[in-house]
C-alpha atoms as an extended CHARMM CRD file, in Angstrom:
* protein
*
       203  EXT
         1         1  UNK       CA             -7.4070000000       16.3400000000       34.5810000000  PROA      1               0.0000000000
         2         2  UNK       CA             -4.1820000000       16.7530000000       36.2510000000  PROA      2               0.0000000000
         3         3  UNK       CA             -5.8330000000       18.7620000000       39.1960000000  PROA      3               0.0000000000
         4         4  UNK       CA             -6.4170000000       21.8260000000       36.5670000000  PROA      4               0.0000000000
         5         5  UNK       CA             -9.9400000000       22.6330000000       35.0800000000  PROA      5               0.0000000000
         6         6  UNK       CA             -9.6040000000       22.7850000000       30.9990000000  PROA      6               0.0000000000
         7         7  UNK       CA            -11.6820000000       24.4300000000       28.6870000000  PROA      7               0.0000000000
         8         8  UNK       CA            -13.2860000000       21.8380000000       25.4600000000  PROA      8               0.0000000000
         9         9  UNK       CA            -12.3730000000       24.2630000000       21.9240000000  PROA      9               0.0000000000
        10        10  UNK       CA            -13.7360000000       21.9270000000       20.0210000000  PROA      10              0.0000000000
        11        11  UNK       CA            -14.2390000000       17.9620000000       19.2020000000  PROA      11              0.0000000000
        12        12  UNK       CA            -12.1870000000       16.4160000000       16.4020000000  PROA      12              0.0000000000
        13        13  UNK       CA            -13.3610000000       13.1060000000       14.1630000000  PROA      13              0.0000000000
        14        14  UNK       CA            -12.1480000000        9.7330000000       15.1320000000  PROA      14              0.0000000000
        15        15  UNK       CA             -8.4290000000        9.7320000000       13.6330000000  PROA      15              0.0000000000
        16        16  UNK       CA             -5.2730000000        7.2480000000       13.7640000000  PROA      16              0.0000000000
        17        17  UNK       CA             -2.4260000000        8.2090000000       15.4820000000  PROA      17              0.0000000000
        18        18  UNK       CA             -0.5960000000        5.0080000000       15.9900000000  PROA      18              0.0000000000
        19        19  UNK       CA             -0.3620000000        1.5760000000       13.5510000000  PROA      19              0.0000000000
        20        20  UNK       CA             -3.4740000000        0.5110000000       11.8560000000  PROA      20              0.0000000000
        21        21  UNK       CA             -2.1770000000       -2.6740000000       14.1550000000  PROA      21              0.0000000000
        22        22  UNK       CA             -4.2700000000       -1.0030000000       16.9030000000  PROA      22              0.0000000000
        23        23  UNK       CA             -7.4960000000       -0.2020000000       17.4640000000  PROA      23              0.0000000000
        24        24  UNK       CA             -8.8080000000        4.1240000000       17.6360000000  PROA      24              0.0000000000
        25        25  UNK       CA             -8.4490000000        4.8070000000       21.3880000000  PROA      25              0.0000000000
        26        26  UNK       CA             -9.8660000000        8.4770000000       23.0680000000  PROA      26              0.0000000000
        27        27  UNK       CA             -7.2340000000       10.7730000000       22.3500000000  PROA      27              0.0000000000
        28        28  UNK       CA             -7.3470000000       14.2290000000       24.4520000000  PROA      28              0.0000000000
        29        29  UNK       CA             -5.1200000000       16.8410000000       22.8080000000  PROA      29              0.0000000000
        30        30  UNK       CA             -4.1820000000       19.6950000000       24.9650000000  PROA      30              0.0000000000
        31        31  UNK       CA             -1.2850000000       22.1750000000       25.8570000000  PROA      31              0.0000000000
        32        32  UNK       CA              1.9930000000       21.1820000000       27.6370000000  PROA      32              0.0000000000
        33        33  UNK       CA              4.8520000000       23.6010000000       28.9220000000  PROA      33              0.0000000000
        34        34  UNK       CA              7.3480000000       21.6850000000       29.8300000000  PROA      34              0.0000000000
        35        35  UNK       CA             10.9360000000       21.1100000000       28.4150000000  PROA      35              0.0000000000
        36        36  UNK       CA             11.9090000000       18.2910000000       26.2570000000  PROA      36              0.0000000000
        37        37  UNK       CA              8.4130000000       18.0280000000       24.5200000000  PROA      37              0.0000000000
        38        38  UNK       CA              8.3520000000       18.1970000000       20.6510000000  PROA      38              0.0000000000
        39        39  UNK       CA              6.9370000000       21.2670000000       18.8610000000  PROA      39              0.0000000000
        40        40  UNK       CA              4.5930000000       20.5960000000       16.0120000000  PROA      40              0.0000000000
        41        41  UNK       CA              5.3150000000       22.4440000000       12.6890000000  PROA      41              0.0000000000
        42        42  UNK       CA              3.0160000000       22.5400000000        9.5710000000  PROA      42              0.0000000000
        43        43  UNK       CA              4.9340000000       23.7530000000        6.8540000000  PROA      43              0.0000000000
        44        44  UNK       CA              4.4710000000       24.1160000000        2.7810000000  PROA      44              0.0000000000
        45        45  UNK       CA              6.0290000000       21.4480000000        0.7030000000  PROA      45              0.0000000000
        46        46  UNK       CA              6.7820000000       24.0550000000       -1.7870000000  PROA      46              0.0000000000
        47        47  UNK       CA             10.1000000000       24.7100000000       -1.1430000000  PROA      47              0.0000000000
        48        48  UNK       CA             11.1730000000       22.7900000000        2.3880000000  PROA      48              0.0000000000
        49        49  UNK       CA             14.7020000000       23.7030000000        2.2550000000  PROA      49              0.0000000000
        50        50  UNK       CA             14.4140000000       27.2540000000        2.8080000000  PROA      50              0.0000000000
        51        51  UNK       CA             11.3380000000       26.5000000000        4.9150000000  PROA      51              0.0000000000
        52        52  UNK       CA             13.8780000000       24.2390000000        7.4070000000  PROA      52              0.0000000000
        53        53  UNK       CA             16.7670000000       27.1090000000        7.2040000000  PROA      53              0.0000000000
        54        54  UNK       CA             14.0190000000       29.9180000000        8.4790000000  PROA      54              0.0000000000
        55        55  UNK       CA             12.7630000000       27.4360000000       11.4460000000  PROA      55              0.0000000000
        56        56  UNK       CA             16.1260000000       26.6060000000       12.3920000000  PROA      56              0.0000000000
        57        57  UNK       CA             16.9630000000       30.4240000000       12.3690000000  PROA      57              0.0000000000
        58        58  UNK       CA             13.7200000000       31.2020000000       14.5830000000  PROA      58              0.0000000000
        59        59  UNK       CA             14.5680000000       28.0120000000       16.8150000000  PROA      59              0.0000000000
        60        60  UNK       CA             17.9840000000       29.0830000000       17.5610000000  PROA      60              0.0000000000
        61        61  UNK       CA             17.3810000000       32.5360000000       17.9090000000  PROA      61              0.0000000000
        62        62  UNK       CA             14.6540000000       31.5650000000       21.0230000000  PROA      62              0.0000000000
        63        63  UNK       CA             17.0400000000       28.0840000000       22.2570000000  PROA      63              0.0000000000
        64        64  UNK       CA             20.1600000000       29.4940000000       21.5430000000  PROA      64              0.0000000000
        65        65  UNK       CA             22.9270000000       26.6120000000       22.4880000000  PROA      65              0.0000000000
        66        66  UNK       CA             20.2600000000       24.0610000000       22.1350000000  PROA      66              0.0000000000
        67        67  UNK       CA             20.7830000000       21.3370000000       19.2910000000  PROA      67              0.0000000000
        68        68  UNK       CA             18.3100000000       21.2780000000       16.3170000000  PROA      68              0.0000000000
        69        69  UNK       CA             16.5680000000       18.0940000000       16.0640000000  PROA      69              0.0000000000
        70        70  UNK       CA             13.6360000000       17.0520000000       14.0720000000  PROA      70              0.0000000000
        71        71  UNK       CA             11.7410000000       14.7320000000       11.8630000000  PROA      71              0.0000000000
        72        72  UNK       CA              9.4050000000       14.3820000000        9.2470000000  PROA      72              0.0000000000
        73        73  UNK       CA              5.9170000000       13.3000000000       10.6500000000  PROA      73              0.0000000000
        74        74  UNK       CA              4.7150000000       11.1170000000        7.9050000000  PROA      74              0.0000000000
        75        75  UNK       CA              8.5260000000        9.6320000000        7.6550000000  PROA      75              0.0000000000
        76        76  UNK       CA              7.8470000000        8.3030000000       11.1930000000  PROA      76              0.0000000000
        77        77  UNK       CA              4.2320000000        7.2470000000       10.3480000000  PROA      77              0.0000000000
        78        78  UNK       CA              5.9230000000        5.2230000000        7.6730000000  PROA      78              0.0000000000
        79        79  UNK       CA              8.2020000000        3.5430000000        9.5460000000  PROA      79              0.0000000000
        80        80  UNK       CA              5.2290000000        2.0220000000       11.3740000000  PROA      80              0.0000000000
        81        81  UNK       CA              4.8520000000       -0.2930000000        7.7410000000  PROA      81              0.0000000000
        82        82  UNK       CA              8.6810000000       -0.7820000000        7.0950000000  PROA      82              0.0000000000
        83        83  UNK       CA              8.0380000000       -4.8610000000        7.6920000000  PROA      83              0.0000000000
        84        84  UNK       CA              4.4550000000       -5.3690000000        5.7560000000  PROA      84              0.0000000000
        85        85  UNK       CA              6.2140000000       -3.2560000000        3.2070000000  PROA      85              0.0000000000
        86        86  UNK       CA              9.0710000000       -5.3850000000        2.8020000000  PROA      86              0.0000000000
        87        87  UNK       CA              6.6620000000       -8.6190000000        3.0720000000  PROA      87              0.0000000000
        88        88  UNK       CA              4.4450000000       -7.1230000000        0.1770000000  PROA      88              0.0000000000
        89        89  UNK       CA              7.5850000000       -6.5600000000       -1.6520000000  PROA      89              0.0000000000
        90        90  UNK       CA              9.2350000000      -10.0850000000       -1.1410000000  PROA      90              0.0000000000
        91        91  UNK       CA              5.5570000000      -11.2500000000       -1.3390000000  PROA      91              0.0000000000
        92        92  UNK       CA              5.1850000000       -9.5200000000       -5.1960000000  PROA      92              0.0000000000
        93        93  UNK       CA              8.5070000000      -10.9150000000       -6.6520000000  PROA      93              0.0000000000
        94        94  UNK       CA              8.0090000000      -14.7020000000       -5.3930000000  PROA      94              0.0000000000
        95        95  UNK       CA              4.2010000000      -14.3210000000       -6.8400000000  PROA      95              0.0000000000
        96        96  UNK       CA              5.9920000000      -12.8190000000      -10.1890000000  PROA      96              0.0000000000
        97        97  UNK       CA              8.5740000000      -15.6470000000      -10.6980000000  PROA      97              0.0000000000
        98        98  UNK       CA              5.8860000000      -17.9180000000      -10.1940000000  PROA      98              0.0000000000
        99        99  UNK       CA              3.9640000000      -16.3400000000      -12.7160000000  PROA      99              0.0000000000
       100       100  UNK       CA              6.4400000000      -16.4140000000      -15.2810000000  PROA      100             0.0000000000
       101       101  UNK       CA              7.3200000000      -20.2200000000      -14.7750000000  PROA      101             0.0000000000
       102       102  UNK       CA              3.3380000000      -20.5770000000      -15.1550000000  PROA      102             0.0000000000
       103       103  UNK       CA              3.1120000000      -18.8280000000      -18.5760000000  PROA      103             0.0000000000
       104       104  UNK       CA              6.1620000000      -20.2790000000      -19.8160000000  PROA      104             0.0000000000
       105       105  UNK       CA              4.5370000000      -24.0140000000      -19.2900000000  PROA      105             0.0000000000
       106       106  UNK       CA              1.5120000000      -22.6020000000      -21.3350000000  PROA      106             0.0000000000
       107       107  UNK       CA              3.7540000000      -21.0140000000      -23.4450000000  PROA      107             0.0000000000
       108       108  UNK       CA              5.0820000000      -24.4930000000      -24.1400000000  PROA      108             0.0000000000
       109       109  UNK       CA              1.7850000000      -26.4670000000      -24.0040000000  PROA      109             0.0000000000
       110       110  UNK       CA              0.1340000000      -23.8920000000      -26.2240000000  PROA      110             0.0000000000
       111       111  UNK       CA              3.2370000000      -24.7390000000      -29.0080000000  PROA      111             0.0000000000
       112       112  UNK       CA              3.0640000000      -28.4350000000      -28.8250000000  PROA      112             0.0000000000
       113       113  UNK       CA             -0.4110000000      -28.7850000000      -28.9530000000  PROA      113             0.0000000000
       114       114  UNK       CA              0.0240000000      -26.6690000000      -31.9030000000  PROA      114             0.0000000000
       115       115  UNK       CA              3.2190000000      -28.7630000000      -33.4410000000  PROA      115             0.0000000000
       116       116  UNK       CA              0.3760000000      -31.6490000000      -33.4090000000  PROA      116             0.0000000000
       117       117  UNK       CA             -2.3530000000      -29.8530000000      -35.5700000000  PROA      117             0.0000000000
       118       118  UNK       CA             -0.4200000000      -28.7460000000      -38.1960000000  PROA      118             0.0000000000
       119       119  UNK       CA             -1.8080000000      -30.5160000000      -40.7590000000  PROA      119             0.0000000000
       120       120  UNK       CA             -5.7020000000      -29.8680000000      -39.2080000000  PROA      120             0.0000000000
       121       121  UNK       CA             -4.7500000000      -25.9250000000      -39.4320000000  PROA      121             0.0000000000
       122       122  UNK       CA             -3.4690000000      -26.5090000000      -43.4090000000  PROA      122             0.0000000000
       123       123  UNK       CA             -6.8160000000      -28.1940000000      -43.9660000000  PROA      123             0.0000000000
       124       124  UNK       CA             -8.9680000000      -25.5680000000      -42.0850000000  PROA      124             0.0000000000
       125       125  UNK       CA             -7.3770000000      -22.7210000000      -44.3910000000  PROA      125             0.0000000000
       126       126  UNK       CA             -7.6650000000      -24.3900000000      -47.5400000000  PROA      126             0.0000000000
       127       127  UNK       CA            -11.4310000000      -24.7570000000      -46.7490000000  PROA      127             0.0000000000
       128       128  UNK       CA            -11.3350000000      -21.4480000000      -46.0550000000  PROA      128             0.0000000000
       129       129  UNK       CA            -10.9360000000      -20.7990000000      -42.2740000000  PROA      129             0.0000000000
       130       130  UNK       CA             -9.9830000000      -17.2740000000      -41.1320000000  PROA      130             0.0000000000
       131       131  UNK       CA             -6.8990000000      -16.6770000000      -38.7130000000  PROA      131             0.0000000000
       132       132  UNK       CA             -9.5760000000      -15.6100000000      -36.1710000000  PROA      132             0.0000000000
       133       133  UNK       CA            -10.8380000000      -19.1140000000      -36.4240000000  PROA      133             0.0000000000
       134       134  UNK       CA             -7.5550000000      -20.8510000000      -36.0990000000  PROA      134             0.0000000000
       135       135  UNK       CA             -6.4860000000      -18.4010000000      -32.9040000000  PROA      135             0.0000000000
       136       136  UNK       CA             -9.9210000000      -19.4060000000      -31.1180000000  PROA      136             0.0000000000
       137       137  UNK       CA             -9.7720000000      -23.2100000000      -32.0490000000  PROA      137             0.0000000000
       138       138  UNK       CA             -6.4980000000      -23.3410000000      -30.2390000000  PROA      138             0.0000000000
       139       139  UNK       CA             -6.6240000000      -21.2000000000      -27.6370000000  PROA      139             0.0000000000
       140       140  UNK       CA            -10.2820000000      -22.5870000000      -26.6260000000  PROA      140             0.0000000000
       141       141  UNK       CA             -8.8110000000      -25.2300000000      -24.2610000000  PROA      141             0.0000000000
       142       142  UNK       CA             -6.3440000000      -23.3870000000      -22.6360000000  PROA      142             0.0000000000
       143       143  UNK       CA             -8.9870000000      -20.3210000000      -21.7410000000  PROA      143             0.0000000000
       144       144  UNK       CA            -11.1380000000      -23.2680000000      -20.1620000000  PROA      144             0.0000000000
       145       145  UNK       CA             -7.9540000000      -24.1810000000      -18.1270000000  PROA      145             0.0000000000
       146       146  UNK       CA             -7.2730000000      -20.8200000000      -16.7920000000  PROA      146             0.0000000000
       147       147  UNK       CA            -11.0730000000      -19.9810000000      -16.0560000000  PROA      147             0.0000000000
       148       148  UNK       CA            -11.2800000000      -23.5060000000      -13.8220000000  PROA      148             0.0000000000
       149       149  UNK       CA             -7.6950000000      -22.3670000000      -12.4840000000  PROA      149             0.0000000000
       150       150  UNK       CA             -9.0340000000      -18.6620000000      -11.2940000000  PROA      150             0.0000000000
       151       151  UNK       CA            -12.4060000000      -20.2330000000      -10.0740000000  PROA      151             0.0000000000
       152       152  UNK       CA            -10.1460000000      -22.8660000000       -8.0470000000  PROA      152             0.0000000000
       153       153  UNK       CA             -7.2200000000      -19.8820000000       -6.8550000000  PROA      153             0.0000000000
       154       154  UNK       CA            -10.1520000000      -17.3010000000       -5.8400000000  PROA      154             0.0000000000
       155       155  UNK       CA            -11.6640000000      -18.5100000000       -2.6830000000  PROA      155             0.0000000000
       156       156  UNK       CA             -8.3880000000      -19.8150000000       -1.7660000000  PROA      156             0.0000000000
       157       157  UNK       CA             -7.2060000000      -16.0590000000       -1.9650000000  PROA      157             0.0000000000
       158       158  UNK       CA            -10.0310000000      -15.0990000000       -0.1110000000  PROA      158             0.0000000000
       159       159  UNK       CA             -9.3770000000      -17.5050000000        2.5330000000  PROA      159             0.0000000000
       160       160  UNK       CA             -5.4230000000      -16.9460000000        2.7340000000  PROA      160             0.0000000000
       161       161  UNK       CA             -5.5320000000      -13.1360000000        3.1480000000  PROA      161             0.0000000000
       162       162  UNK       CA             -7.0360000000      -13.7570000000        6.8590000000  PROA      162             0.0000000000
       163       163  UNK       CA             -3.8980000000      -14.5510000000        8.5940000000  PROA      163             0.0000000000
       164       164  UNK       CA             -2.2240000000      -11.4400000000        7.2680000000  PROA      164             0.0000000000
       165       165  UNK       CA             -5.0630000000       -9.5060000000        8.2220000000  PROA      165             0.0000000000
       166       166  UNK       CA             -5.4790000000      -10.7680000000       11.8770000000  PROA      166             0.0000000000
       167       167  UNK       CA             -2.4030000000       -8.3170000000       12.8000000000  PROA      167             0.0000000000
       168       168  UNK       CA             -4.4430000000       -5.4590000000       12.3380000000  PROA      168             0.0000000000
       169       169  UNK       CA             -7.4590000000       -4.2550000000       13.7930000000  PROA      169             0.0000000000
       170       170  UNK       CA             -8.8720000000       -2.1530000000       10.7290000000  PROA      170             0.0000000000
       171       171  UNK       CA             -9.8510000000       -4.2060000000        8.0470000000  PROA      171             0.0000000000
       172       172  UNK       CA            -10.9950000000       -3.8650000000        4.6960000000  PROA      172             0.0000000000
       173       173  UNK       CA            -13.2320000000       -6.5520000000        3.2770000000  PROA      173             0.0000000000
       174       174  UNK       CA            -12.1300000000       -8.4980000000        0.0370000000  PROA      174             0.0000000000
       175       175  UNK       CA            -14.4720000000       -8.3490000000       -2.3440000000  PROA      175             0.0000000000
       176       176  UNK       CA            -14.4980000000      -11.9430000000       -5.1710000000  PROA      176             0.0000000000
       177       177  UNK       CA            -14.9100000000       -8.0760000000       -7.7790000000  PROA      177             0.0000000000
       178       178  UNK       CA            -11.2400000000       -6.7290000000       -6.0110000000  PROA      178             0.0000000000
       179       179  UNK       CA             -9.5730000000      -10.5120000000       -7.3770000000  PROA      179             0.0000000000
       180       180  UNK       CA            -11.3430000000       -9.6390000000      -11.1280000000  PROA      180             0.0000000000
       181       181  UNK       CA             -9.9010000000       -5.7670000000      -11.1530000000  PROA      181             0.0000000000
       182       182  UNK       CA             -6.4670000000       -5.9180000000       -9.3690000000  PROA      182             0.0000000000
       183       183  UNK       CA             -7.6070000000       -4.5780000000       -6.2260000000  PROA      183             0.0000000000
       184       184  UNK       CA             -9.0890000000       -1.9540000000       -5.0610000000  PROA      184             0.0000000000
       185       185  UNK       CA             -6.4780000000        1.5850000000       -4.3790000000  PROA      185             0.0000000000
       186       186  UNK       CA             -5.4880000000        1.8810000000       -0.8080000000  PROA      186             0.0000000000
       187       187  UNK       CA             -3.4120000000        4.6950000000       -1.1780000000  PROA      187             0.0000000000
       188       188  UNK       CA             -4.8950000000        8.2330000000        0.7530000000  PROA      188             0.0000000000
       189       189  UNK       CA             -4.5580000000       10.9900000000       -1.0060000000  PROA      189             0.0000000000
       190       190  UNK       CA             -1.6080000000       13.2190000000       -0.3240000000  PROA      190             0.0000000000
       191       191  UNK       CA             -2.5320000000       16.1870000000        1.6460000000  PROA      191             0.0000000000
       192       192  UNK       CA             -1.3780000000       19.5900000000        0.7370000000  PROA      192             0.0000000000
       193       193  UNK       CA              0.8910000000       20.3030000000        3.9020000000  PROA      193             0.0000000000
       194       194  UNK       CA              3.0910000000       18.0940000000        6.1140000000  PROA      194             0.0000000000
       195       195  UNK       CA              3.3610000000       18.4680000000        9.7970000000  PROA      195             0.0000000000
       196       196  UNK       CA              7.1730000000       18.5520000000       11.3070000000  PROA      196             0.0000000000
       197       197  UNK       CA              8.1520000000       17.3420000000       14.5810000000  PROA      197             0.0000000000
       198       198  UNK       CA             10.5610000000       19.4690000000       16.3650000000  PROA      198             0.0000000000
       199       199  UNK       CA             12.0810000000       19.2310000000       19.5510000000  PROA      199             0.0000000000
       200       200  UNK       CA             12.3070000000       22.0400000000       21.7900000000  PROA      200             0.0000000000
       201       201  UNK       CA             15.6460000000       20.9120000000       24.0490000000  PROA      201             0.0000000000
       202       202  UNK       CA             15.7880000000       21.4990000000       27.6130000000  PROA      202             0.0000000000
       203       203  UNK       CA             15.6270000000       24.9300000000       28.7270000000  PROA      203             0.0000000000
């Protein structure tokens, strides 16, 4: 490679290094000497101020007249998501509002149809009825509503997810389960260090 003969140290696991909008390609990581690349720091998140002020002092001392330029490597991984952020965001408050205006209807069918069994309640509790009785005689029709209305949303979430999901070539299967508990967590775990880009400068 590059008309130089290279020693293997050791093979890695498959990893991401650009968008999950791409496919894994074969990655080769080896040495370059050269100005103008970017120098790879990991650092401590414990106390990243004082970590920044020693690198800069160590960076200056070896590239002295050389401007200090850098940038958080995760912070540019992020970036990557900055629009299907900003979709799941808008995406969230449209599917709240239209929530709300959902439960306020029941809200309003669930006190009329209650404003026109008001004397059927009086008679239940004089017979004896308990308030658990009441609650489940009127809320009985509206649970069959909203069970017919999940069985009828469901597949159609299923279905609609695809044409988000087509921009990216790792996908996670939807499970009818995920729609019952909220989803499943796709959040990583944090890691324990962050890696910082820095840029040597010309020399």
């Amino acid at each position: 490679m590059y008309d130089k003969k290279w020693d293997v140290v050791g093979v890695v696991n498959d990893f991401h290094q650009k968008s999950l909008r791409y496919a894994m390609e074969p990655t080769v990581l080896q040495p370059f000497f050269s100005p103008g690349n970017w120098i790879s720091v990991k650092l401590n998140t414990g106390n990243v101020r004082a970590t920044m002020e020693a690198v800069k002092r160590k960076y200056e001392a070896f590239f002295p007249g050389n401007p200090f330029d850098y940038f958080f490597l995760d912070e540019s991984y992020n970036r990557q998501y900055k629009n299907d952020q900003l979709f799941g965001k808008a995406f969230a408050l449209f599917a709240g509002f239209a929530i709300l205006i959902a439960c306020l209807g029941l809200l309003g069918l669930a006190l009329f149809g209650t404003s026109q069994r008001i004397r059927e309640i009086g008679v239940r509790k004089v017979l004896g009825a308990s308030v658990t009785n009441i609650v489940l005689l009127l809320s009985k029709d509206f649970v069959i509503l909203i069970g017919f209305a999940f069985l009828i949303a469901a597949p159609v979430a299923l279905v609609d997810h695809a044409p988000v999901a087509a921009g990216f070539r790792v996908q996670d299967t939807v499970k009818p389960v995920d729609l019952c508990g909220g989803g499943r967590d796709g959040h990583a775990d944090s890691a324990d260090h962050d890696q910082l880009g820095r840029r040597s400068g010309p020399l």
